[in-house]
KOLGU-4560 file (N, C-alpha, C; in nm, 3 decimals, padded with zeros to 5 digits):
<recs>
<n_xx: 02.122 n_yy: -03.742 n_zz: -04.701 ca_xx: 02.003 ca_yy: -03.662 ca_zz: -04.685 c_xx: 01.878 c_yy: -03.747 c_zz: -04.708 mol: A seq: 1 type: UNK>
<n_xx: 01.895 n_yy: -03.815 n_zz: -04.827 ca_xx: 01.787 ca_yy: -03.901 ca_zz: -04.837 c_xx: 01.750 c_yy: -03.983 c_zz: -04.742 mol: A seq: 2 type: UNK>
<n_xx: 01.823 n_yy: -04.076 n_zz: -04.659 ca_xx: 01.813 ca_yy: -04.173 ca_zz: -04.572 c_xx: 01.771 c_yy: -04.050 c_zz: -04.427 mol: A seq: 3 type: UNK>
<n_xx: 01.752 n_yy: -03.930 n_zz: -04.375 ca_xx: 01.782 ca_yy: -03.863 ca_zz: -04.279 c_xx: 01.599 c_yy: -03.829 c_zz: -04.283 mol: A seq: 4 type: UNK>
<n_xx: 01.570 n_yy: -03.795 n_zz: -04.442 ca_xx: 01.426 ca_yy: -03.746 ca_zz: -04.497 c_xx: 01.349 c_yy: -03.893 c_zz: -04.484 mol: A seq: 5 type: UNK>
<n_xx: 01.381 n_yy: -03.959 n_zz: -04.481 ca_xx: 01.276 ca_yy: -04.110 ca_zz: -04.517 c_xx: 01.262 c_yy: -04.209 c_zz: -04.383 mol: A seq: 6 type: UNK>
<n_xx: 01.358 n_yy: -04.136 n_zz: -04.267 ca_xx: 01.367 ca_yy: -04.186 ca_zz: -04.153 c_xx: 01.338 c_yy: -04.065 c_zz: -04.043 mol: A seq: 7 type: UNK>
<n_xx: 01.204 n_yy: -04.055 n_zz: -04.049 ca_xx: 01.205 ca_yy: -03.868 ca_zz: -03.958 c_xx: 01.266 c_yy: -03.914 c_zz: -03.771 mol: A seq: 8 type: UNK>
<n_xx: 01.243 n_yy: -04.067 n_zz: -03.757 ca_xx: 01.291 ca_yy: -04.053 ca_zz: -03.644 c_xx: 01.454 c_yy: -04.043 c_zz: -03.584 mol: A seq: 9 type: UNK>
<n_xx: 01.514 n_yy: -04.089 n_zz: -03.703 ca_xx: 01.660 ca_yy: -04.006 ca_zz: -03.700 c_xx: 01.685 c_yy: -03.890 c_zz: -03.719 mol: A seq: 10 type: UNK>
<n_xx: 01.641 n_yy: -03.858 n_zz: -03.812 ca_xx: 01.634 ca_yy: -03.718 ca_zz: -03.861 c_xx: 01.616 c_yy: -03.596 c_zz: -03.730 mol: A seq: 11 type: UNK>
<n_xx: 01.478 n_yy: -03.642 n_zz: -03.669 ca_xx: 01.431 ca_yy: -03.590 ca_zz: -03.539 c_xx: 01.554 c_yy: -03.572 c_zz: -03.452 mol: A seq: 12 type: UNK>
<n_xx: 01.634 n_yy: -03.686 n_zz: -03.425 ca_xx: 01.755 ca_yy: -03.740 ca_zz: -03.325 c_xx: 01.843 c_yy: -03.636 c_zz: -03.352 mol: A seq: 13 type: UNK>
<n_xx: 01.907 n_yy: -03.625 n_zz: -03.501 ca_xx: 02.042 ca_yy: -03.606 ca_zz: -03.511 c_xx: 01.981 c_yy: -03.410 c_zz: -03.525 mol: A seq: 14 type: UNK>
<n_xx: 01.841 n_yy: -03.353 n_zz: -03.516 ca_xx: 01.837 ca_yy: -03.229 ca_zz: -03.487 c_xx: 01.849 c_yy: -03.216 c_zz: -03.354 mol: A seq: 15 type: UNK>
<n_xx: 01.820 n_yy: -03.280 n_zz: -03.255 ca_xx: 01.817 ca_yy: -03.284 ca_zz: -03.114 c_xx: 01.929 c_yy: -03.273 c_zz: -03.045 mol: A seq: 16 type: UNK>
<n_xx: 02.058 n_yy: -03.359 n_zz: -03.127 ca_xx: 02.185 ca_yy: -03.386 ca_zz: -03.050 c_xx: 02.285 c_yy: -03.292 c_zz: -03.141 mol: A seq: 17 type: UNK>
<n_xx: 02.227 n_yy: -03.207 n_zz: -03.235 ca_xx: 02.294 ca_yy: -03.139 ca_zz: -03.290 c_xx: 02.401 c_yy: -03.203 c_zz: -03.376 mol: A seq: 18 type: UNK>
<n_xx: 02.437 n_yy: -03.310 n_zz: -03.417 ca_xx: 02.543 ca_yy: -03.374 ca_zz: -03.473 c_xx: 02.522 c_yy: -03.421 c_zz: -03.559 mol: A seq: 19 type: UNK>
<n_xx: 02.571 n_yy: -03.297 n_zz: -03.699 ca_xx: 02.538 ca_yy: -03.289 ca_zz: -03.851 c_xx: 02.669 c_yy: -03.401 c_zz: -03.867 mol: A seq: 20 type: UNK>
<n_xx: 02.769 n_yy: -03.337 n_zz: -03.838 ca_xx: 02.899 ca_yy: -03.430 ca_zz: -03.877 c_xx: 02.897 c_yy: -03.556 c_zz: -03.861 mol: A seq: 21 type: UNK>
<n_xx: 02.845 n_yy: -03.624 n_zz: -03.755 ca_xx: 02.832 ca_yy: -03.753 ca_zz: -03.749 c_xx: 02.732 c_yy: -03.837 c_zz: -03.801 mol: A seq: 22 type: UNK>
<n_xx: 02.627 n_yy: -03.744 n_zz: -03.894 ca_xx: 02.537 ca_yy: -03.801 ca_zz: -03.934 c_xx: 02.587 c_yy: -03.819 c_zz: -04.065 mol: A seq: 23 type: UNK>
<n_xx: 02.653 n_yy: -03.678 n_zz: -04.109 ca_xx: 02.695 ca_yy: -03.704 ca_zz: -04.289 c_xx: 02.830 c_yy: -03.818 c_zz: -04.241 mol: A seq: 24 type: UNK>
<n_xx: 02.879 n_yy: -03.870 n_zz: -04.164 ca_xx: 02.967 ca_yy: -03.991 ca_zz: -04.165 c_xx: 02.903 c_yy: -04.092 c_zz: -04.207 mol: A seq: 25 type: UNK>
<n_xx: 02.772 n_yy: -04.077 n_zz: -04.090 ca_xx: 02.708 ca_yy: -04.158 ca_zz: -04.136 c_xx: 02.641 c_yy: -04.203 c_zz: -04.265 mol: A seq: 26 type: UNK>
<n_xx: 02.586 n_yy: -04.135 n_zz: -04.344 ca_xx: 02.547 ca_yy: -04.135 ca_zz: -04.444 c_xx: 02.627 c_yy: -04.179 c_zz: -04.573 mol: A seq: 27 type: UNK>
<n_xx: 02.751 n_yy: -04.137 n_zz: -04.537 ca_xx: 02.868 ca_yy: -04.186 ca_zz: -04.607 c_xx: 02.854 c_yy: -04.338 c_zz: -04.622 mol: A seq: 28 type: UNK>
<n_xx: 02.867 n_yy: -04.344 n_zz: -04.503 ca_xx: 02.929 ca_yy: -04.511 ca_zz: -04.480 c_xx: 02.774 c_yy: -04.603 c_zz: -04.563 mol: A seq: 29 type: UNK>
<n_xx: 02.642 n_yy: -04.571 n_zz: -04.513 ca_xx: 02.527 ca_yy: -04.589 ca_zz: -04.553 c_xx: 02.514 c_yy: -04.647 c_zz: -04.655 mol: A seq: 30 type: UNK>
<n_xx: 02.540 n_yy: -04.515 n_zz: -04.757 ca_xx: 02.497 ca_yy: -04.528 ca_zz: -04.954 c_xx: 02.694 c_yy: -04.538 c_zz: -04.976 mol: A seq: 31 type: UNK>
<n_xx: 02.786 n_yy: -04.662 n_zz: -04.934 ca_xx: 02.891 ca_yy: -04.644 ca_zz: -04.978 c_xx: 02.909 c_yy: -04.719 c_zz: -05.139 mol: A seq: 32 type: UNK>
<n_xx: 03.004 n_yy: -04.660 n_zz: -05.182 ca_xx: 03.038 ca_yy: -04.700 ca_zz: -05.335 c_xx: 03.023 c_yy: -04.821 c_zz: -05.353 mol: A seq: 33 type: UNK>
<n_xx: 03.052 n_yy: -04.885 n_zz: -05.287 ca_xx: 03.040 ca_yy: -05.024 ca_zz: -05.350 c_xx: 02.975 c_yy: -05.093 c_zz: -05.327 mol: A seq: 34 type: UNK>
<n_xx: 02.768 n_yy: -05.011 n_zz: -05.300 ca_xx: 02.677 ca_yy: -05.071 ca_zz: -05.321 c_xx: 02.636 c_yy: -05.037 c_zz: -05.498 mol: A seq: 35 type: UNK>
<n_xx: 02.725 n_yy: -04.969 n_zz: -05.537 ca_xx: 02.657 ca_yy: -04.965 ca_zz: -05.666 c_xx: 02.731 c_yy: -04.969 c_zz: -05.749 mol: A seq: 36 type: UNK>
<n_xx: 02.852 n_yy: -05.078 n_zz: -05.757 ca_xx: 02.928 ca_yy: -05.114 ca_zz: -05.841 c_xx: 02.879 c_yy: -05.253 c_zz: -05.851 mol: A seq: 37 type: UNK>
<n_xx: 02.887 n_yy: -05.304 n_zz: -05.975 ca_xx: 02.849 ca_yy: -05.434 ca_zz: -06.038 c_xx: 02.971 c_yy: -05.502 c_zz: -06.074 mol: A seq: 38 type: UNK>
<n_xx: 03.017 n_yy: -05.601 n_zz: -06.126 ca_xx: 03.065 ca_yy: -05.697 ca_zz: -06.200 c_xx: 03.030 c_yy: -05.804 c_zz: -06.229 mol: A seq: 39 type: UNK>
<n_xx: 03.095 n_yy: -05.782 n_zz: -06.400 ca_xx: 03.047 ca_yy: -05.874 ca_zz: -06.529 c_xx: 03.162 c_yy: -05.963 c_zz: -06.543 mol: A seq: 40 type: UNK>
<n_xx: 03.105 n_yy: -06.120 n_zz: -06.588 ca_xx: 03.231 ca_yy: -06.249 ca_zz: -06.606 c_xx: 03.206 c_yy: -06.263 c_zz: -06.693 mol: A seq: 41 type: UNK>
<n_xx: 03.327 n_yy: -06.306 n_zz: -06.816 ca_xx: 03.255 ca_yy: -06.405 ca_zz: -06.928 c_xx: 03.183 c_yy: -06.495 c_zz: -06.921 mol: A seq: 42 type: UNK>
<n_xx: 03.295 n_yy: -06.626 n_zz: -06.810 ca_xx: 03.224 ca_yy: -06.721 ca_zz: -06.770 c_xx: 03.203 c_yy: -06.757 c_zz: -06.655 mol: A seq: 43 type: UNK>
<n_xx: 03.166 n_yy: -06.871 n_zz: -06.594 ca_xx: 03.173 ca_yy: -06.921 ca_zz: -06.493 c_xx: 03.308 c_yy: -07.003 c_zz: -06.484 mol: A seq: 44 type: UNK>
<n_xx: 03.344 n_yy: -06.968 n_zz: -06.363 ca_xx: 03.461 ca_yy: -07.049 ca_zz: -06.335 c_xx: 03.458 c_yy: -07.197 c_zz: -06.267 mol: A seq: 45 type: UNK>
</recs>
């Protein structure tokens, strides 16, 4: 939703072509999990 609100010209698109489903795919794939997973090392290897 966020990315759909901050981009009105998609937003605009995906009301036009009617295709909620392929947008929340999209969105999925977008903000996916493992932009916001981190990892910590002791050291350097």
């Amino acid at each position: 939703l966020f990315g759909l609100l901050t981009n009105p010209d998609q937003l605009r698109q995906v009301r036009q072509q009617d295709d909620w489903e392929r947008a929340f795919e999209e969105g999925i794939r977008w903000v996916a999990p493992i932009q916001v997973s981190s990892r910590l090392v002791n050291e350097d290897t």
